[in-house]
N, C-alpha and C positions, 0 to 999 in steps of 0.2 A: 297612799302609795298605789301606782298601777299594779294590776293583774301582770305575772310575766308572761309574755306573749308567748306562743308555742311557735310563732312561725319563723323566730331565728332566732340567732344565740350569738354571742360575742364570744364566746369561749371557745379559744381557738386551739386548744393542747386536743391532735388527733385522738378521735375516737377508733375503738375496739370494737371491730362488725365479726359477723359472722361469716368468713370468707367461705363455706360452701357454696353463697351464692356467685362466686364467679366461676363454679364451675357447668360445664356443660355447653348445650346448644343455649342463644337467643331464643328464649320464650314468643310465641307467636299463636296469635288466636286461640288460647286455653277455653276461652270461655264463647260463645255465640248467644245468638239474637233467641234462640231457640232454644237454648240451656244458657242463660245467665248466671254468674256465678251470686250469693245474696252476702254483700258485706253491712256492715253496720259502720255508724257515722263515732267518732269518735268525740271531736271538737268540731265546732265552725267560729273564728275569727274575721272577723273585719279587719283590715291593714291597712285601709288608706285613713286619709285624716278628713277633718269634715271637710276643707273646702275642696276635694277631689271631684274630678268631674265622673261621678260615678262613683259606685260600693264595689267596691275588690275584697272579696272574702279568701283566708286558707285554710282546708276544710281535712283534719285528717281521719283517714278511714280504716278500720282495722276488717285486714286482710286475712290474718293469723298467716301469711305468708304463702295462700294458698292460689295467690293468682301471680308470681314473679313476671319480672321486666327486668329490661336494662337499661341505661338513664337515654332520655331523649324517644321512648316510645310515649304509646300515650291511648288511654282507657275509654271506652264508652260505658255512657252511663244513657240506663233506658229509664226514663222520669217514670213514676206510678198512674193509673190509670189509661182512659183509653180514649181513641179518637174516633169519629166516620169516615172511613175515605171514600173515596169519587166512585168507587163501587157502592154505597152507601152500605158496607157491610161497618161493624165496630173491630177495632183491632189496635194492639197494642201501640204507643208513641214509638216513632222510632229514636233509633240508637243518636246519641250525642257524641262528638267525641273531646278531650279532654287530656292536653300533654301534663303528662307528672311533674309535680314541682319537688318531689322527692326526688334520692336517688334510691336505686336496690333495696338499699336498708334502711329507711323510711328515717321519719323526724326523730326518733328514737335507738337509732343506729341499731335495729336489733331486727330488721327483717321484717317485723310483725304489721306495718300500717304503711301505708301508701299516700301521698298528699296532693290535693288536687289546688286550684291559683285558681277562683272561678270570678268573673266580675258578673253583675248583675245586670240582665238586660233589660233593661227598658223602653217604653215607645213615648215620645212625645208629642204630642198633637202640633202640625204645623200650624194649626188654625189659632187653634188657642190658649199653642205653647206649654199645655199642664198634660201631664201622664196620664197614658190611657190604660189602667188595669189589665182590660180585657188581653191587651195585645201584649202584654210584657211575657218574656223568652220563661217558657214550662219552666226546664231543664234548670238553669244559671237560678232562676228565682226557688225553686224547689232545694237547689242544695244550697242555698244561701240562707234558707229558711231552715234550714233541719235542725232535728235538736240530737246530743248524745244518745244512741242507742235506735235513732233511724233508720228503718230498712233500707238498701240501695241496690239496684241489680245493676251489676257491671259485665261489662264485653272484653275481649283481649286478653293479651295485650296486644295492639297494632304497630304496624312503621316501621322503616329501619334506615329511614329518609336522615333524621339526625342525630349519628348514633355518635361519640365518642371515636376518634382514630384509635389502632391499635398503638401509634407510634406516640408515647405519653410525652415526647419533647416536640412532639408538632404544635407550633401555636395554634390556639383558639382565638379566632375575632366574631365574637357573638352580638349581632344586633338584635335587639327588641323593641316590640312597643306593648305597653299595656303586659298584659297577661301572656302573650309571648316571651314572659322571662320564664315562665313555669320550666321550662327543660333547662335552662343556663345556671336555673338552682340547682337540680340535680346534679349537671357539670361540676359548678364549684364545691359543692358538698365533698363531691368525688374527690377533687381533684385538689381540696386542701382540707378538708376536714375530717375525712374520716383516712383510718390507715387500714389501705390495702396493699399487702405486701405484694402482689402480682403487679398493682399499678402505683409507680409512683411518679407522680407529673411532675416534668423538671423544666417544661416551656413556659411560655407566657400564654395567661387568660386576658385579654383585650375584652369585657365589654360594653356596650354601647348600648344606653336606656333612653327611650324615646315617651313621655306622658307628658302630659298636659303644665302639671303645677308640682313644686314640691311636695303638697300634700297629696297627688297622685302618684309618689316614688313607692317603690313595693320591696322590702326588704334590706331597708337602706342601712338601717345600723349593723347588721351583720357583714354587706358588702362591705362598708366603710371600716369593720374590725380584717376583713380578709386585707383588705389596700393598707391598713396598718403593718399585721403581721407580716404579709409579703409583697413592700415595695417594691422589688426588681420582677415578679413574677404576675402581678396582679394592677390594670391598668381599670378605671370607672371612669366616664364618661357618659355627662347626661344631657339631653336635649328636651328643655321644657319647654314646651311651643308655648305657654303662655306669659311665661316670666323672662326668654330670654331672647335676644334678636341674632340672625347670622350676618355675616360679611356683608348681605347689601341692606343692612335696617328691615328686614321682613322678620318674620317669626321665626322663630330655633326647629325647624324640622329634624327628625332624625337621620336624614340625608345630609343638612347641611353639617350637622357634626360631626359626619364620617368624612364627609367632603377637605375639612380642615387637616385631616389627617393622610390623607390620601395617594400620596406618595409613600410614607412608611407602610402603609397597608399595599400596596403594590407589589415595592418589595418586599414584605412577609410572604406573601401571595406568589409572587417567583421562587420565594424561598421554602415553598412545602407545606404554610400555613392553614389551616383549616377556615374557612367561614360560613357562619351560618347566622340566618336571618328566620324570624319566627315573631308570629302576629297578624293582624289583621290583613286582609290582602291589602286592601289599599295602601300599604305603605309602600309596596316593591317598586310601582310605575318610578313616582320619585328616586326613590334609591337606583333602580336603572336608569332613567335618564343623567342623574349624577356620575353613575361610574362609564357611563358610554362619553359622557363629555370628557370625561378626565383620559379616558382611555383612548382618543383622538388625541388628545393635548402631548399624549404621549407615543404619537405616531402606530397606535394598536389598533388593528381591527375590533371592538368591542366580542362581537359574535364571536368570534374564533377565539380570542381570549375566553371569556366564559366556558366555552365549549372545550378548551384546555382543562380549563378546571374540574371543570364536570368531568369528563374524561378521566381522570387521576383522583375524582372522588373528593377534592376539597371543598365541593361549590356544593353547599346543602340549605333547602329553601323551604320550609312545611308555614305555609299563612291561610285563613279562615276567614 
């Protein structure tokens, strides 16, 4: 039998948090580069399958509740050791930063740990296509590598770029790629699994997963239990550039899958919807040029549209 995973659950009967934490201000910068706060690593999970292009780790870390957030901010972590910089003095690495793949009340619904969605970075030699140690990413591989009981000095919390609406029947249309779902699990956590009685969402979750192969999908049996439990509320959509094609026989980008949709998302979008896109930078170009054609087809200025949204605060964009 498998280990159960810690990084999702099928068990969808709301949990019982500690709602202290919805009260007060938005936590913001507790901790600096200069006084980091020291948490310890809990677990570190692997979630993608082998033939994933890349290791996707979910790594939870016990906070003891002492650095709070709110869902969609996101933590820096400052790797151990030290660099030379261009002054050739030695000084510490700098800060990483890191959206929470938790919500508030951590994998545990009890306030006490925090969970980070890290993929491992690595460098491939174009020459001679095999990985070069030297140059693989501190940060990603350090906390990919840690064991239980890991020191970790963390920053934050940062952002407030993709926070949740106040308004809990506004829909959410959430696109990811990769490790840009890290904030969209906090969302849904929020917003169907755990019970807070301040918040209780009664819109539609829309979202939209953009990775390479089924075995690059990141949380998939727990999405697939929330799209059980709440058919009318809870909308999955996945675009796997390597296994599927869109409308003209090219590859399944995460554009073209929005694209298919595009008119309902419009209208959600006239209609007070929330959107938000998070991941790599490279994926916006595409996705803008998709919504500016679409937005032509529809007699809209693109700019001025966006710029509506932005405007009224629905149009939220954090990519790395």
């Amino acid at each position: 039998a498998t280990k159960a995973s810690t990084a999702v659950t099928t068990d969808m009967s709301k949990r019982t948090v500690p709602t202290k934490l919805e009260e007060g201000e938005m936590p913001l910068n507790t901790y600096s580069n200069k006084a980091p706060f020291k948490a310890k690593v809990r677990s570190v999970e692997k979630i993608t399958g082998p033939k994933a292009t890349g290791e996707t780790c979910h790594i939870i870390i016990e906070t003891e509740g002492k650095i709070p957030f709110w869902e969609g901010q996101s933590y820096g972590v400052i790797p151990p050791g030290t660099k030379i910089n261009s002054k050739g003095k030695e000084v510490p690495h700098g800060t990483r930063l890191y959206s929470i793949a938790s919500s508030r009340y951590g994998d545990d619904f009890d306030g006490q740990t925090a969970s980070l969605c890290v993929r491992r970075a690595v460098y491939v030699d174009p020459e001679t296509g095999k990985e070069d140690p030297a140059k693989k990413g501190l940060c990603s591989n350090f906390l990919c590598d840690a064991t239980p009981g890991t020191e970790i000095s963390m920053t934050g919390p940062t952002g407030k770029v993709l926070l949740l609406p106040a308004d809990a029947n506004a829909p959410l249309i959430c696109v990811a790629t990769g490790t840009g779902i890290a904030p969209f699990r906090s969302f849904w956590r929020r917003c169907f699994i755990e019970n807070v009685p301040s918040y209780k969402f009664t819109g539609l979750f829309w979202l939209f997963m953009g990775v390479a192969n089924s075995d690059a999908k990141l949380y998939d049996e727990e999405l697939q239990a929330i799209a059980k439990a709440y058919p009318g509320q809870f909308r999955l959509d996945y675009a796997l550039s390597r296994e599927q094609n869109n409308r003209k026989g090219g590859k399944m980008y995460i554009q073209d899958k929005v694209e298919e949709y595009a008119d309902e998302i419009f209208d959600l979008l006239d209609n007070g919807a929330h959107m938000y896109f998070c991941g790599l930078k490279g994926m916006m170009p595409g996705i803008q040029d998709m919504l500016e054609r679409v937005a032509k087809e529809k007699g809209l200025n693109y700019e001025e549209w966006v710029e509506g949204l932005k405007h009224k605060n629905q149009w939220h964009v954090e990519v790395y």
